[in-house]
C-alpha positions in Angstrom: 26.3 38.2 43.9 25.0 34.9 46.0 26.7 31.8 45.1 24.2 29.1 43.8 23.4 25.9 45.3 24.7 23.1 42.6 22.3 20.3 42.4 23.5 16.9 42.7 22.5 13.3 41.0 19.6 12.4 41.5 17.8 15.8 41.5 15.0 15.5 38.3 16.4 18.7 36.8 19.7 16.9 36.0 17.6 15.0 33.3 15.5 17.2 32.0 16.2 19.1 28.7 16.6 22.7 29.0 14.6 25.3 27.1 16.4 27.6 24.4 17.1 30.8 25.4 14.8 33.4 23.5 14.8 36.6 26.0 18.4 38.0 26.6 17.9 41.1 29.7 19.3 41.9 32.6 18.4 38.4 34.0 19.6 36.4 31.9 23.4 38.7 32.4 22.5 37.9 35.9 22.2 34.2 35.3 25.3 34.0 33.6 27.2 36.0 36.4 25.6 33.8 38.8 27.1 30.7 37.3 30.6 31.6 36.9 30.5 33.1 40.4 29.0 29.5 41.2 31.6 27.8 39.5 34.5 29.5 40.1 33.9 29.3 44.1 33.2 25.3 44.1 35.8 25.3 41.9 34.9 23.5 38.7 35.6 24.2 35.0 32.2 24.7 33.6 28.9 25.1 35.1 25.4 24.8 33.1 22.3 26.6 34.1 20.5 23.1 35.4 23.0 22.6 37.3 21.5 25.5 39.7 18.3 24.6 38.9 17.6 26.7 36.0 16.1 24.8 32.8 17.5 27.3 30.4 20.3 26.4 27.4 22.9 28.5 29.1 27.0 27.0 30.6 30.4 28.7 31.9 33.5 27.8 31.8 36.4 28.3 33.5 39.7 26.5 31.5 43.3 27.5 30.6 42.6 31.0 32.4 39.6 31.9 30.2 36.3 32.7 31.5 33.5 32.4 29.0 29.8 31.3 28.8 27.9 30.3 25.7 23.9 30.1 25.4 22.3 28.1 23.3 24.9 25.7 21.7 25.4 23.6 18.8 28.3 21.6 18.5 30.3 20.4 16.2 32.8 17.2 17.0 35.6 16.0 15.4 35.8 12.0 14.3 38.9 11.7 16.6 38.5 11.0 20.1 40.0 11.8 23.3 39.8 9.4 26.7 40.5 11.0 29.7 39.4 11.8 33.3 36.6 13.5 33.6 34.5 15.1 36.8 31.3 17.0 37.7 30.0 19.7 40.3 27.2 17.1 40.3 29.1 14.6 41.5 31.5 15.7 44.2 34.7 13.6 44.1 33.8 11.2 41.9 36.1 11.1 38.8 36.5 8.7 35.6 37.4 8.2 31.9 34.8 9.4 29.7 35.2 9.2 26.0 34.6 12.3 24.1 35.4 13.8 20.6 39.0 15.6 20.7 38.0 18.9 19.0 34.7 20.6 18.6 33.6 24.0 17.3 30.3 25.1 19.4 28.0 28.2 18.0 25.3 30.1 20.1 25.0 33.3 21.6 26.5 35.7 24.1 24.8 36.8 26.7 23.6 40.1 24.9 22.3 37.5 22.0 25.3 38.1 19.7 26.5 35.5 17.5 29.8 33.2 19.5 32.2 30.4 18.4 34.0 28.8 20.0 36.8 25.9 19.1 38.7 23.8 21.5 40.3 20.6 21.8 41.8 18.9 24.3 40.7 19.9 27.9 38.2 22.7 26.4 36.6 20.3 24.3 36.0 18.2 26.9 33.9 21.1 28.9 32.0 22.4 26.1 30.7 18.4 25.2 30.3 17.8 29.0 28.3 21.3 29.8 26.2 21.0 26.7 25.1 17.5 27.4 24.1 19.2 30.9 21.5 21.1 28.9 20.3 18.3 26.6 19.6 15.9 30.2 22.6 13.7 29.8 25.6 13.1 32.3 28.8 12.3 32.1 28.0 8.5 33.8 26.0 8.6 30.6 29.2 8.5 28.0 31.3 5.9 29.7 31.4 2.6 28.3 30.0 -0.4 30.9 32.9 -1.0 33.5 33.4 2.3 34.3 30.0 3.4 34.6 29.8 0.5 36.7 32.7 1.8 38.8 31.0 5.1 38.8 27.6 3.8 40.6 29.6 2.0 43.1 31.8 5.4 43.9 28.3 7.6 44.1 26.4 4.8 46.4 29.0 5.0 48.8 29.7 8.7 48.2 28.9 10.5 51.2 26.6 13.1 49.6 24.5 10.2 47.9 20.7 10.7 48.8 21.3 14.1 50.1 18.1 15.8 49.5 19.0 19.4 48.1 17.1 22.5 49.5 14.9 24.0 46.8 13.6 27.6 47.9 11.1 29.4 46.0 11.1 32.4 44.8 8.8 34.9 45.0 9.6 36.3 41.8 7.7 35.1 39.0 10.6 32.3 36.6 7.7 31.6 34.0 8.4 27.7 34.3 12.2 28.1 34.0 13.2 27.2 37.6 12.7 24.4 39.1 
């Protein structure tokens, strides 16, 4: 299985809602293996579909030994909330404190279209609120308060991958509008 170029800031698909998933086939099972393969080699602990250039609802993740995915999420987040430091495939190397709820309980789909739950706190949490704001167009710069976002630009200005233009290749298979 080929491992996925990860798009970086600045690439459109990064902010653009992704699409619920409505058709689960062999493609879709072959998106999902494609992203944990992807995520797993850069290494990260969750991966979403835009991320790769794919503008469908779909994430990995890769935390406390588990491997799971999750399509079409809907969270639900505690009141308390967790600050720690957080990171993104997007954004290689840059790292910093990004508020987020300490426990959440997500419902979607498996990959086959089954009903999945998942609950997590802590570090979990984190990924599942980090991967789904992935598919809704939001990043992670987006959830820190003013300094640190601040702190953030600075890092990815002087970052050395900063206006790197990714390579987009087309395929000659037909994606129906869902990759960009």
């Amino acid at each position: 299985m080929p491992i996925k170029d990860i798009r970086l800031f600045g690439d459109p698909v990064l902010r653009t809602p992704a699409d619920e998933v409505t058709v689960f086939d062999k493609e879709l099972r072959q998106l999902v293996t494609d992203l944990q393969e992807t995520m797993l080699e850069a290494p990260g602990a969750g991966l979403a579909a835009p991320q790769i250039g794919v503008g469908l609802r779909v994430f990995t993740y890769w935390v406390d030994d588990v491997l799971g995915h999750l399509v079409n999420p809907r969270l639900d987040l505690s009141d308390e909330v967790q600050d720690g430091e957080e990171g993104c495939l997007s954004f290689p190397g840059v790292y910093y404190d990004t508020p987020r709820a300490l426990r959440v309980v997500a419902k979607g789909q498996d990959q086959y279209g089954g009903p999945l739950t998942l609950e997590g706190s802590d570090l979990l949490a984190r990924c599942i609120q980090h991967e789904t704001d992935h598919l809704d167009g939001i990043l992670f710069i987006d959830r820190m308060d003013r300094d640190q976002r601040k702190l953030a630009m600075k890092a990815i200005r002087e970052a050395d991958w900063t206006g790197a233009v990714p390579q987009v290749k087309v395929s000659p298979h037909a994606t129906f509008g869902k990759a960009l």
